[in-house]
C-alpha positions in Angstrom: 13.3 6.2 2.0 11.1 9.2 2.4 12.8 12.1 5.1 10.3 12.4 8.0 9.0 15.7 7.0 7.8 14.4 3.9 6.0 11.5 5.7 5.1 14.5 8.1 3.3 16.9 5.7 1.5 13.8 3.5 -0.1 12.7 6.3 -0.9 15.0 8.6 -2.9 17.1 5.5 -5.7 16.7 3.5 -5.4 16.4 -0.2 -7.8 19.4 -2.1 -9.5 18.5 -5.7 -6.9 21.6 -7.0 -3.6 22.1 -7.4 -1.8 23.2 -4.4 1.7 23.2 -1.6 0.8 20.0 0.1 -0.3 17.9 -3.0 2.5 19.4 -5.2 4.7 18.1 -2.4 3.0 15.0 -2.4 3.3 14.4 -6.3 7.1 14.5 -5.8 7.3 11.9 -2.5 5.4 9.5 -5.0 7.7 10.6 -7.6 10.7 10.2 -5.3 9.4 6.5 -4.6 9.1 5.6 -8.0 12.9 6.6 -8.8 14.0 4.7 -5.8 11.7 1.5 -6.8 14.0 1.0 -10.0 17.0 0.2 -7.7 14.8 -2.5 -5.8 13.8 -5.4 -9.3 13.8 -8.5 -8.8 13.1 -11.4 -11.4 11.1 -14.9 -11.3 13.9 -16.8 -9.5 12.3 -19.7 -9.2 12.0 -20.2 -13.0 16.0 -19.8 -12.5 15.9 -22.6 -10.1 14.5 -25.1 -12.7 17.4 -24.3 -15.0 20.1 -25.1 -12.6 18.2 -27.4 -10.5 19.4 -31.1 -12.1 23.4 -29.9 -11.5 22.9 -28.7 -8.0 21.2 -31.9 -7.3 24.1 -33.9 -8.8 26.5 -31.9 -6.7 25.3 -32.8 -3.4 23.9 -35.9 -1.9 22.2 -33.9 1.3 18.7 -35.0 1.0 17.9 -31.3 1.6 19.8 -30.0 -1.3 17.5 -31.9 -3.9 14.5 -30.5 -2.3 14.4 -26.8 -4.0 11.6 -24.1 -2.9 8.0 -23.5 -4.8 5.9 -21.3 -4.6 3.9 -22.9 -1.5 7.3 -22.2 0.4 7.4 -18.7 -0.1 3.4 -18.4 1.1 4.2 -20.7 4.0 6.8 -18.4 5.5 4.6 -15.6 4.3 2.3 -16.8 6.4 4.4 -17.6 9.6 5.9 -14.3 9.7 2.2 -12.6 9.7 1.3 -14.7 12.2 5.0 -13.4 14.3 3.8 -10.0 13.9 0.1 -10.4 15.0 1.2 -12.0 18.0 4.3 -9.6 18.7 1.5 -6.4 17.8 4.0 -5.1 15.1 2.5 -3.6 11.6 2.4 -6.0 8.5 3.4 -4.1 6.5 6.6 -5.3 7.8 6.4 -8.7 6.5 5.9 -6.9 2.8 9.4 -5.0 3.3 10.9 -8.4 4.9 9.1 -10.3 1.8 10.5 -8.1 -0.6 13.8 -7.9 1.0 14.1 -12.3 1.0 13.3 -11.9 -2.7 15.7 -9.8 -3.7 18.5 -11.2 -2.0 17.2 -15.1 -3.3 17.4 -12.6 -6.5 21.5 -12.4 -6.3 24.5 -14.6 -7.2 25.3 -14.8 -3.6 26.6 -18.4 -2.8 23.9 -18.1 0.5 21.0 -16.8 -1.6 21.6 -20.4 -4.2 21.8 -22.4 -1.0 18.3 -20.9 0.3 17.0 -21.7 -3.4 18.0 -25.4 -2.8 17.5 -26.2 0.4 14.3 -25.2 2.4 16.1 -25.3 5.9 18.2 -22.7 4.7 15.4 -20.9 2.7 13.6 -21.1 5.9 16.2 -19.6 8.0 16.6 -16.8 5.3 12.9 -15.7 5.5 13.1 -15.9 9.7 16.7 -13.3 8.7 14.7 -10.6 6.6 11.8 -10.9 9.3 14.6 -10.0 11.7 16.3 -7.0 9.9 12.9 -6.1 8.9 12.0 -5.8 12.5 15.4 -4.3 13.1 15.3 -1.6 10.8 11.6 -0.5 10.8 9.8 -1.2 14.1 10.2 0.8 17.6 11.5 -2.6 19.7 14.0 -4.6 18.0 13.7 -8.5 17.7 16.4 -10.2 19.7 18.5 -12.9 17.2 17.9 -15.4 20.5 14.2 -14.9 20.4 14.3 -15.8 16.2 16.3 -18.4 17.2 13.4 -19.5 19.7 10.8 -19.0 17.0 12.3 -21.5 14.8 12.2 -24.2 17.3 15.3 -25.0 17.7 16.4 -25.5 13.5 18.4 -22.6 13.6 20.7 -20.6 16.3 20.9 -17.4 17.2 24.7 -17.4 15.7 23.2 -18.3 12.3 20.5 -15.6 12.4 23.0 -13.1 12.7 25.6 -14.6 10.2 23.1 -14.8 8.0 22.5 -11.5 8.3 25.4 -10.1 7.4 25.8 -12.1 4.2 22.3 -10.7 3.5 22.8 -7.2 3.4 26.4 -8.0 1.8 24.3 -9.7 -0.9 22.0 -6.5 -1.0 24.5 -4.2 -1.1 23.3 -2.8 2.3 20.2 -1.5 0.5 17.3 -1.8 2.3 14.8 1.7 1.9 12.7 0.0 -1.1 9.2 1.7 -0.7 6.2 -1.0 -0.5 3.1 -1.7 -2.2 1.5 -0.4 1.4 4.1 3.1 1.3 2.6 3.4 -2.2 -1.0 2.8 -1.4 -0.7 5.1 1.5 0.3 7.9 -0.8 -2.0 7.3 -3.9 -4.9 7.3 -1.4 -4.0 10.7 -0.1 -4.9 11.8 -4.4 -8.4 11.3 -2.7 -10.6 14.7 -3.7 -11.6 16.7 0.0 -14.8 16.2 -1.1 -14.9 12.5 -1.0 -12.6 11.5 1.9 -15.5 9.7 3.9 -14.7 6.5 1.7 -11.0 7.1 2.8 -11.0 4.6 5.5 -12.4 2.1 3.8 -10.0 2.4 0.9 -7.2 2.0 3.6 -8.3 -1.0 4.9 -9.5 -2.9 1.6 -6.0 -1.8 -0.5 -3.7 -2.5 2.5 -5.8 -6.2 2.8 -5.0 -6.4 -1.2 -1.2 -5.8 -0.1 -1.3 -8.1 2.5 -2.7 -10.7 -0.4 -0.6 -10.0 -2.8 2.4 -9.8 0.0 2.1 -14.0 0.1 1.7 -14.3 -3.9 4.5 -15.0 -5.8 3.2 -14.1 -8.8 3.6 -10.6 -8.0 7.3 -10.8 -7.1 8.4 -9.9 -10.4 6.1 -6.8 -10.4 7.5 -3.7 -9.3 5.8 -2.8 -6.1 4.2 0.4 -7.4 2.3 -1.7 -9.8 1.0 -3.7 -6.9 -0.3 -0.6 -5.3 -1.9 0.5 -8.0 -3.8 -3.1 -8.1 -4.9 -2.7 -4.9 -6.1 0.7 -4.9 -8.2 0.0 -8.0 -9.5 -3.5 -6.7 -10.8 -1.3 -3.4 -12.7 1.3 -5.3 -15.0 -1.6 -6.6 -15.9 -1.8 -2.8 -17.1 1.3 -2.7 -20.9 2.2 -4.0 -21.6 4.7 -6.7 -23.3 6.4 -4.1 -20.3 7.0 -1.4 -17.9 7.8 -4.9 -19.9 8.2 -8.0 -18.9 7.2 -11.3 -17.6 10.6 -12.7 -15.3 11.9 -9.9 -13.8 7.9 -9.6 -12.5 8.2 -13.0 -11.0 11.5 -12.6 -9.1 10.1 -9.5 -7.9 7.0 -11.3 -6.6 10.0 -14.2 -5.1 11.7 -11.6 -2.9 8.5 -10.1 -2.6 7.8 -13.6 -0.7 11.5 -14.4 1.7 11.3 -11.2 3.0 7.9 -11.7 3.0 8.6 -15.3 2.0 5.4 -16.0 -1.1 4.1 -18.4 -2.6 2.3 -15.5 -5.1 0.4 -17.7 -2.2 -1.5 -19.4 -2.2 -5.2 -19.9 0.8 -5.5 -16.3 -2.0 -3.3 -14.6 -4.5 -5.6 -15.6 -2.7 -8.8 -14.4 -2.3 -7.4 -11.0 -5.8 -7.1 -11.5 -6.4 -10.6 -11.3 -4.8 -12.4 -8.6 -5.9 -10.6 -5.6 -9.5 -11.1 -6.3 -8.7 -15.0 -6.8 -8.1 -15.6 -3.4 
């Protein structure tokens, strides 16, 4: 996670077309992010599932453990936990870091984590958990495990919230500072030349709505999150009219993202984040 003064400097200053202090500094927070986003993988666990699905199912005769998650499981509790922190005014990117913290643990060998790939009351409870420590670790007023427990209408107690919890971050190995697709976006945007920074807004708002898209996709949970970014910054600038950002000076900004991540940002994984977003 970046230090404050990092977050400090890139946002309280504009980002000039040359070289210079603040965007030198700002080339090695997104660098910084990038290192720290290789500790934070995760892979398609639901194509896991399949393989070990028959011999869980012959394990147990709970009618719950022979109904394993999909995909439309993951975008349901995507959804309820937007819809937790509309109503509770917290920020959504929250439900990303929760999001990508309930992946990653489903990601492990933990005996918990198989359980929540088995059975959706547990997979349930384990989204409302990471919504929870989510809350916990990255919003001013902390969610109470009694009010989760509320939330979930009486499926789950408060007791189990915080159980849970533990054998999450256990699972996790207590780490829990992964940037986001929206960290990254907020960054990349701030590449923006001086000159140009009227279309900055609107970037904002169309990337982090591309995050918040992607946030409920599981195709993109394989992707590493700076990928996702990326995707979304690139989908925005089609939003924007040659005459706010013309042709010329957008290409040199895409170069420019290109040359700090150091990534070619045209390539074929690029390309597929391309896609889904737009789908929707």
């Amino acid at each position: 996670m970046m230090d404050d003064d990092h977050h400090h400097n890139a946002n309280s200053s504009s980002t000039p077309a040359s070289p210079s202090i603040q965007q030198n500094e700002l080339y090695d927070c997104i660098q910084a992010m990038l290192r720290q986003e290789q500790h934070y993988t995760c892979h398609d666990y639901l194509q896991f599932n399949h393989k070990y699905e028959e011999p869980l199912q012959q394990e147990s005769a709970s009618p719950s453990r022979s109904d394993p998650i999909d995909e439309n499981c993951r975008s349901k509790m995507a959804e309820w936990c937007f819809h937790v922190v509309d109503c509770t005014n917290l920020q959504r990117n929250t439900v990303s870091i929760a999001m990508g913290y309930l992946d990653r643990f489903l990601c492990t060998s933990s005996h918990r984590a198989e359980r929540a790939r088995f059975d959706r009351k547990e997979y349930q409870l384990a989204a409302m958990t990471t919504l929870y420590i989510a809350v916990k670790l990255h919003e001013p007023l902390e969610m109470d495990a009694t009010l989760v427990a509320r939330l979930s209408r009486g499926l789950h107690t408060a007791s189990e919230v915080t159980t849970l919890e533990r054998d999450m971050l256990i699972a996790l190995s207590w780490r829990v500072s992964a940037p986001s697709p929206y960290d990254f976006t907020n960054y990349i945007l701030k590449l923006l030349p001086k000159a140009f920074e009227g279309v900055a807004p609107s970037l904002y708002d169309f990337s982090h709505f591309q995050c918040e898209l992607a946030t409920g996709d599981y195709a993109y949970v394989p992707l590493r999150t700076s990928f996702v970014a990326i995707a979304a910054v690139l989908n925005s600038l089609e939003g924007i009219t040659q005459d706010d950002f013309p042709f010329k000076e957008r290409m040199q900004f895409i170069q420019v993202i290109g040359d700090v991540v150091d990534f070619d940002i045209f390539s074929p994984v690029i390309n597929a984040a391309l896609i889904c977003p737009k789908q929707v």
